[in-house]
N, CA, C and O atoms as a GROMACS GRO file, in nm:
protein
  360
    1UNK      N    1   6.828   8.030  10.375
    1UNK     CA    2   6.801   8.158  10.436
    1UNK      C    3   6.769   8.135  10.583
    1UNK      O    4   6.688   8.054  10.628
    2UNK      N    5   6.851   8.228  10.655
    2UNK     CA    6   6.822   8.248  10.817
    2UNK      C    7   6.788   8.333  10.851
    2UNK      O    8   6.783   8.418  10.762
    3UNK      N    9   6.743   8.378  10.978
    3UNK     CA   10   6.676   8.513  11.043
    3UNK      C   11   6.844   8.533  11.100
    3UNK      O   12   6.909   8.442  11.151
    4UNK      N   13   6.881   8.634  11.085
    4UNK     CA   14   7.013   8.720  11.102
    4UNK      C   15   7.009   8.744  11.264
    4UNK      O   16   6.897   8.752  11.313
    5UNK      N   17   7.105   8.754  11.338
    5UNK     CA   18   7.114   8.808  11.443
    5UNK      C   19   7.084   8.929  11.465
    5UNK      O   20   7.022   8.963  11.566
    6UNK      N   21   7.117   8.997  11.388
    6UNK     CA   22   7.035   9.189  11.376
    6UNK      C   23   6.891   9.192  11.334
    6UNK      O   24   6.849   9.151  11.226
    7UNK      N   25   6.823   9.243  11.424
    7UNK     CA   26   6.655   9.223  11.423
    7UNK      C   27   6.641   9.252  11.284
    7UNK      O   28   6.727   9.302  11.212
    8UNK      N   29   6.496   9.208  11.245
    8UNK     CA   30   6.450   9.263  11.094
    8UNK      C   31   6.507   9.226  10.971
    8UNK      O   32   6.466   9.268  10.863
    9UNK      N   33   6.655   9.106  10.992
    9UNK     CA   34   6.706   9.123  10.871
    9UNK      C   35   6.749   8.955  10.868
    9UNK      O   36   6.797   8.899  10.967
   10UNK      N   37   6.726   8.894  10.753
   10UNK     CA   38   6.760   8.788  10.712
   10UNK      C   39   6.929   8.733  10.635
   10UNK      O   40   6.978   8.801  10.544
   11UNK      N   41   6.986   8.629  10.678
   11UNK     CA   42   7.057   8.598  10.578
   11UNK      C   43   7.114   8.508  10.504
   11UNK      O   44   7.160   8.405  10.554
   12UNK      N   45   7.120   8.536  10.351
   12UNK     CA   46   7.097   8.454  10.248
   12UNK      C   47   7.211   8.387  10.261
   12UNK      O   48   7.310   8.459  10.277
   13UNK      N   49   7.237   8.221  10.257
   13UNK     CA   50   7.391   8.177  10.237
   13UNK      C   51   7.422   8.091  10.122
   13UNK      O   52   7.357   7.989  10.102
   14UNK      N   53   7.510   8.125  10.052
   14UNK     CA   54   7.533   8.069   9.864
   14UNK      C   55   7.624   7.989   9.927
   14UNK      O   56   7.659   7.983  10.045
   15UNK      N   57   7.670   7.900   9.787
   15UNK     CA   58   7.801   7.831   9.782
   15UNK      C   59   7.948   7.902   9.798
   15UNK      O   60   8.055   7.847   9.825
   16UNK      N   61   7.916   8.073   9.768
   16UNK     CA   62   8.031   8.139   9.770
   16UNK      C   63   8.046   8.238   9.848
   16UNK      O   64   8.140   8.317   9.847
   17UNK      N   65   7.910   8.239   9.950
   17UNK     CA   66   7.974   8.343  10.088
   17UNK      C   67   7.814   8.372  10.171
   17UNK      O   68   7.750   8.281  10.225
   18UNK      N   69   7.788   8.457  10.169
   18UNK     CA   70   7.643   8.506  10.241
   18UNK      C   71   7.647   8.665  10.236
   18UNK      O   72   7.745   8.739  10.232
   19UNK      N   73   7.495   8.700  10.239
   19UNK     CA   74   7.504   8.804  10.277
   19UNK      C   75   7.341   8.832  10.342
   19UNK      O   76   7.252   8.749  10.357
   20UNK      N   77   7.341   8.991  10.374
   20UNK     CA   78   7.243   9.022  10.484
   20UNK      C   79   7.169   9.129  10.419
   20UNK      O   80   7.223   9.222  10.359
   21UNK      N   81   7.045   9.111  10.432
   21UNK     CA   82   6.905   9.183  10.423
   21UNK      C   83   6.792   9.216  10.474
   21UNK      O   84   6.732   9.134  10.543
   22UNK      N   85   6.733   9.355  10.448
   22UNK     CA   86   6.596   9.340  10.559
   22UNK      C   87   6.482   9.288  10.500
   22UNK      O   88   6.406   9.355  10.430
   23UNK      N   89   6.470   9.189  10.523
   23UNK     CA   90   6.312   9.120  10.555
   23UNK      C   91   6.299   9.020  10.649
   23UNK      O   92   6.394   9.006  10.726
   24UNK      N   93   6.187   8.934  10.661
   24UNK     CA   94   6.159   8.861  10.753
   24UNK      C   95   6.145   8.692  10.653
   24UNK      O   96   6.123   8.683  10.532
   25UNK      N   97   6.168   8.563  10.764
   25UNK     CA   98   6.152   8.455  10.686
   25UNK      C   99   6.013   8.401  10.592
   25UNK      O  100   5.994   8.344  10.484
   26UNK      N  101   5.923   8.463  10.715
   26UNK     CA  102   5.774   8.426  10.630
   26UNK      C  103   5.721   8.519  10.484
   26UNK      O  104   5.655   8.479  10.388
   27UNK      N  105   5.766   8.625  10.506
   27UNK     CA  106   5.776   8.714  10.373
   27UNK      C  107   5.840   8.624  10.208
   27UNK      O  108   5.792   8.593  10.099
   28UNK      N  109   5.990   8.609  10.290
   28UNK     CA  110   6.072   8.528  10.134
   28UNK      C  111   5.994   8.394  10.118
   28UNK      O  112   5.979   8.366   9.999
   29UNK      N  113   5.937   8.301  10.207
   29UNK     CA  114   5.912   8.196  10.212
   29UNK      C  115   5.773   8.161  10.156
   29UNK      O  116   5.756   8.043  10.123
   30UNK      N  117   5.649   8.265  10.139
   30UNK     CA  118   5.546   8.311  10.120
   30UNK      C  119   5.607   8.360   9.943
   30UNK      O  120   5.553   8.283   9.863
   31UNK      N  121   5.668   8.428   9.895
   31UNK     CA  122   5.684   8.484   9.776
   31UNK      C  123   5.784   8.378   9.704
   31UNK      O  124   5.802   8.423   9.591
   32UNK      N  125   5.863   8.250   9.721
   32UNK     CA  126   5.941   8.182   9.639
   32UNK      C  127   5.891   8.054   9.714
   32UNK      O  128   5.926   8.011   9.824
   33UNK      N  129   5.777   7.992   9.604
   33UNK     CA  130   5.742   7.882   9.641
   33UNK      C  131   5.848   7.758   9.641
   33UNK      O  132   5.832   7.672   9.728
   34UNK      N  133   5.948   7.745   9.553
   34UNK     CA  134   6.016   7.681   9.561
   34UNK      C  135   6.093   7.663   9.728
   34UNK      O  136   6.091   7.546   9.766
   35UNK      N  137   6.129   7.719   9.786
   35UNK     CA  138   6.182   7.749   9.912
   35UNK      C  139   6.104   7.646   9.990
   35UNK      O  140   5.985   7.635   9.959
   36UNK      N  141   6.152   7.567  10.086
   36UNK     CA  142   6.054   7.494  10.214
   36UNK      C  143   6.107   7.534  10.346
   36UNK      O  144   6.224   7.519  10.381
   37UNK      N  145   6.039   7.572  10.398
   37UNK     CA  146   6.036   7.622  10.576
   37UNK      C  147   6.066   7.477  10.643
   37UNK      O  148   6.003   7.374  10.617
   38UNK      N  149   6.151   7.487  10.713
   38UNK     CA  150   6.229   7.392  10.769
   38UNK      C  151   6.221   7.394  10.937
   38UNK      O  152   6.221   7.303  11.020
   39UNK      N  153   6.215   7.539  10.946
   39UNK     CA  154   6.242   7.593  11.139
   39UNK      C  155   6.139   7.687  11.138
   39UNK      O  156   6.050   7.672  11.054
   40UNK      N  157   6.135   7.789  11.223
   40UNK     CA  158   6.053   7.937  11.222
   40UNK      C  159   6.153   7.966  11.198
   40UNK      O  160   6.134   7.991  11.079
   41UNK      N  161   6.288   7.994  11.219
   41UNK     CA  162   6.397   8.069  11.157
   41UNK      C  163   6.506   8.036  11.016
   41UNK      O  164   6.618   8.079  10.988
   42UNK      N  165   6.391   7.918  10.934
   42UNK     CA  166   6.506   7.887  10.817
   42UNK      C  167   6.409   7.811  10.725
   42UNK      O  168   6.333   7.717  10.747
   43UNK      N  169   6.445   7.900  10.588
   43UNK     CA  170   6.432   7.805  10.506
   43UNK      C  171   6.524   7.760  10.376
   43UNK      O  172   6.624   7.830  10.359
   44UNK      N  173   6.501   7.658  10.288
   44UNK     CA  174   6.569   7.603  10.235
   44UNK      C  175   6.510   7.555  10.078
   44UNK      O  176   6.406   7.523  10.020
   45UNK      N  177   6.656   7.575  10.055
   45UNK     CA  178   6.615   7.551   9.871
   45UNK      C  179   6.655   7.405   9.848
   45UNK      O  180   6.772   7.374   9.866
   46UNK      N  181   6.581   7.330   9.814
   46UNK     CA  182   6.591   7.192   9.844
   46UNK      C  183   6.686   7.120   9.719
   46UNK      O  184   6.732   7.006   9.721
   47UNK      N  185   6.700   7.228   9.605
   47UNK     CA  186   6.790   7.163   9.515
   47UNK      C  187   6.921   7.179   9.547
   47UNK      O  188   6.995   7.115   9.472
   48UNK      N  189   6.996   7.265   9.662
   48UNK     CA  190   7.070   7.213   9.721
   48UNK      C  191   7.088   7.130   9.823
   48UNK      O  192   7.203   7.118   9.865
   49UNK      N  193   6.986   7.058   9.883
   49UNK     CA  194   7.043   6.980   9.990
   49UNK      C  195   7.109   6.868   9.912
   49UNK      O  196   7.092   6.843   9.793
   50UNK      N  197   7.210   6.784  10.022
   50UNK     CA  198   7.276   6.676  10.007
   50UNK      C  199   7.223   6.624  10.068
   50UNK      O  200   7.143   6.572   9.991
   51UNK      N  201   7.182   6.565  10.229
   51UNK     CA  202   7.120   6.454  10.286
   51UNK      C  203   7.040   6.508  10.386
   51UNK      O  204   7.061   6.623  10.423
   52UNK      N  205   6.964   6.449  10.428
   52UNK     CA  206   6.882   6.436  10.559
   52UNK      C  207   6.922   6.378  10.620
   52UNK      O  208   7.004   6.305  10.565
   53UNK      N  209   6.907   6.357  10.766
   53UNK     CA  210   6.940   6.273  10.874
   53UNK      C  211   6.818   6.292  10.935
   53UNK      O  212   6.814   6.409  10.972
   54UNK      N  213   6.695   6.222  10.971
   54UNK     CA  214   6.644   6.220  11.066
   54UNK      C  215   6.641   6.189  11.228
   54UNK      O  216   6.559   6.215  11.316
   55UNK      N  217   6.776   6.117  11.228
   55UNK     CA  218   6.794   6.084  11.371
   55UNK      C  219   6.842   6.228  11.412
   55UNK      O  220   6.782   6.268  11.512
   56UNK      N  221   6.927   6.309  11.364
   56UNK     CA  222   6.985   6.421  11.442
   56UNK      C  223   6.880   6.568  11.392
   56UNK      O  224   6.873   6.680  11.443
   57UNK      N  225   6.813   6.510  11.281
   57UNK     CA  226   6.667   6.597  11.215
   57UNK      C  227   6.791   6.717  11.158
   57UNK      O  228   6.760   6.836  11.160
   58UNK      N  229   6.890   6.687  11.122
   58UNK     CA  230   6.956   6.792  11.021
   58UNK      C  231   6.928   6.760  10.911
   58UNK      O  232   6.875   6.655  10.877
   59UNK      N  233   6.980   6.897  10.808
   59UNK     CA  234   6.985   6.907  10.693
   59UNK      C  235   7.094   6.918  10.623
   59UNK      O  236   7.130   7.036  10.615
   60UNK      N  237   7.169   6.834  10.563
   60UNK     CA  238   7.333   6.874  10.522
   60UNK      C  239   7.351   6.928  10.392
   60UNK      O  240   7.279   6.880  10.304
   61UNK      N  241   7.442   7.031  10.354
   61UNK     CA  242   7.418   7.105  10.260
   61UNK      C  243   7.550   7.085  10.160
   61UNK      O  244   7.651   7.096  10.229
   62UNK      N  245   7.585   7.056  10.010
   62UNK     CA  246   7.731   6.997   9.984
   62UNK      C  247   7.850   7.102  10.034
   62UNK      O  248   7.964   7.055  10.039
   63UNK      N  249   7.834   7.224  10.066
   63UNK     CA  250   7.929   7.303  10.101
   63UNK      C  251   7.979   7.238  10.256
   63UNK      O  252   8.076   7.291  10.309
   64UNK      N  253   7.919   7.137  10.318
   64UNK     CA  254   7.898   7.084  10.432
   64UNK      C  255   7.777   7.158  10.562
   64UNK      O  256   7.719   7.100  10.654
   65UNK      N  257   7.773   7.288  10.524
   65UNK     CA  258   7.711   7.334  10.628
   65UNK      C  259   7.582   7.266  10.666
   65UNK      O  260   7.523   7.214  10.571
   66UNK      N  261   7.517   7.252  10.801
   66UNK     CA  262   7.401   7.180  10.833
   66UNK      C  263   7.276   7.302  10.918
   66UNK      O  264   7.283   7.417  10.960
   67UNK      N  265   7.199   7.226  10.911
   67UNK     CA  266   7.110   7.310  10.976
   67UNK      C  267   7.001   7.229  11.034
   67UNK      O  268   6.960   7.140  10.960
   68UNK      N  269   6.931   7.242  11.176
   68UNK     CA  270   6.870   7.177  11.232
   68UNK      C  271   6.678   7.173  11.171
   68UNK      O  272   6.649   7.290  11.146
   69UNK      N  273   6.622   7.132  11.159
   69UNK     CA  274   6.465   7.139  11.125
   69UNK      C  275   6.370   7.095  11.265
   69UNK      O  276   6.384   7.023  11.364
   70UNK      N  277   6.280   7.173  11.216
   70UNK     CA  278   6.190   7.190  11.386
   70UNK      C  279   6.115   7.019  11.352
   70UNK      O  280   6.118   6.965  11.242
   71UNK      N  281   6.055   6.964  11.468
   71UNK     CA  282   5.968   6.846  11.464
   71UNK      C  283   5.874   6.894  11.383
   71UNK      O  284   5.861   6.838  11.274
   72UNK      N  285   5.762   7.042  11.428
   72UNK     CA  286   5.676   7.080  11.325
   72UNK      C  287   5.646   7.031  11.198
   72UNK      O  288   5.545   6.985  11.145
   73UNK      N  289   5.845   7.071  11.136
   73UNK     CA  290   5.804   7.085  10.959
   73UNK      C  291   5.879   6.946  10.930
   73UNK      O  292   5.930   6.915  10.823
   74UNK      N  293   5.877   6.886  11.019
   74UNK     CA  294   5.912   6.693  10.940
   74UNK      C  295   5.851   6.625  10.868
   74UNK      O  296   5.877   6.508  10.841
   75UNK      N  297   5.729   6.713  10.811
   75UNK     CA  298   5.660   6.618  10.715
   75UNK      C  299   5.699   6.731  10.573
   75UNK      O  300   5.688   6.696  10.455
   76UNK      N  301   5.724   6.804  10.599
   76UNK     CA  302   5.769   6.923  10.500
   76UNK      C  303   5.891   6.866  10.420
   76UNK      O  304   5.902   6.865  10.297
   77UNK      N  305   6.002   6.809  10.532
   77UNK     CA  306   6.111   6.776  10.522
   77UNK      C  307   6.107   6.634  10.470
   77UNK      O  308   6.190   6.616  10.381
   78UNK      N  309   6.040   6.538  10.498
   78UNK     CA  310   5.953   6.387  10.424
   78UNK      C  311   5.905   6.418  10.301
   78UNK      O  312   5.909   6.340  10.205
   79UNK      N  313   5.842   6.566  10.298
   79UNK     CA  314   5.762   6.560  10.144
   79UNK      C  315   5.870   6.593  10.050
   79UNK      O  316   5.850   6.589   9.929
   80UNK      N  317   6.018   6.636  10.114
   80UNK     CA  318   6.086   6.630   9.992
   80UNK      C  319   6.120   6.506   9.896
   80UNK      O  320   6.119   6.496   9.774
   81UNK      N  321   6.154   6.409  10.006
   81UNK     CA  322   6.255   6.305   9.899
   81UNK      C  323   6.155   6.262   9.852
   81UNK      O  324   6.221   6.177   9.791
   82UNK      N  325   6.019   6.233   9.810
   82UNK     CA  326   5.924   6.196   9.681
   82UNK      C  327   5.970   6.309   9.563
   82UNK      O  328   6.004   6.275   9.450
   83UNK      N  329   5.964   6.475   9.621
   83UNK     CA  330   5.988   6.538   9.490
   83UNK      C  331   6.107   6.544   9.469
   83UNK      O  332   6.122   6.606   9.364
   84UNK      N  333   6.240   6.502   9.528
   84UNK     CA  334   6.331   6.499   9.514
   84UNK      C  335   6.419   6.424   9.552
   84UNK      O  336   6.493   6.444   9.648
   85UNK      N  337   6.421   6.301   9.459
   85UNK     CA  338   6.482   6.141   9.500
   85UNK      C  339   6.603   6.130   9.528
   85UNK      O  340   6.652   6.050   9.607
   86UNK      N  341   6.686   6.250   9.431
   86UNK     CA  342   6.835   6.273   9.447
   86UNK      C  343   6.908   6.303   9.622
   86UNK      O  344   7.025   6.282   9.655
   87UNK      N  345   6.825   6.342   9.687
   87UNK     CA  346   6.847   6.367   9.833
   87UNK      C  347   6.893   6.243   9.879
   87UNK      O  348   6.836   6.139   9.846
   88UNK      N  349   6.985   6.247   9.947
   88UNK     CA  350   7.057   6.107  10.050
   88UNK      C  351   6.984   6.103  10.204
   88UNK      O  352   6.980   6.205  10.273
   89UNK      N  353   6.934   5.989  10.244
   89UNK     CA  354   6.885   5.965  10.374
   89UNK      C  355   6.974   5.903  10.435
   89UNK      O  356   7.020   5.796  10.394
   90UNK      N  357   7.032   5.991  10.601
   90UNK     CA  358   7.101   5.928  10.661
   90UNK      C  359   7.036   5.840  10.767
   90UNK      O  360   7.106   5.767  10.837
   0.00000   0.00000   0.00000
């Protein structure tokens, strides 16, 4: 999930397309604990990621898409691969 280019509205992206809604990131991110805040503008369901890269601090996703993570939430992004070993470190 991203903060949408159209104020007020977020959007969700699946394996099979995306779409757009009004709320804000701290709202969804606050109500689906599963979810980890990654940026101020993204968060992420960690049973899809495919790898980390810390040198470029992306997040690669198997559809390929990537997404950048703030310095902030790098320990957010560290506390995954303990709960989730399956993640690839680049």
């Amino acid at each position: 999930l991203e903060n949408s280019p159209t104020q007020h509205k977020v959007t969700l992206i699946t394996e099979t397309g995306s779409a757009e809604f009004r709320s804000n990131i701290s709202k969804i991110s606050d109500e689906n604990d599963f979810l980890v805040k990654v940026s101020q503008s993204c968060v992420v369901n960690p049973n899809n990621i495919n790898s980390i890269d810390f040198s470029k601090k992306t997040i690669t996703f198997p559809n390929g898409d990537e997404v950048i993570f703030a310095r902030s939430c790098r320990k957010n992004v560290k506390d995954l691969l303990s709960k989730y070993p399956e993640i690839n470190v680049k």
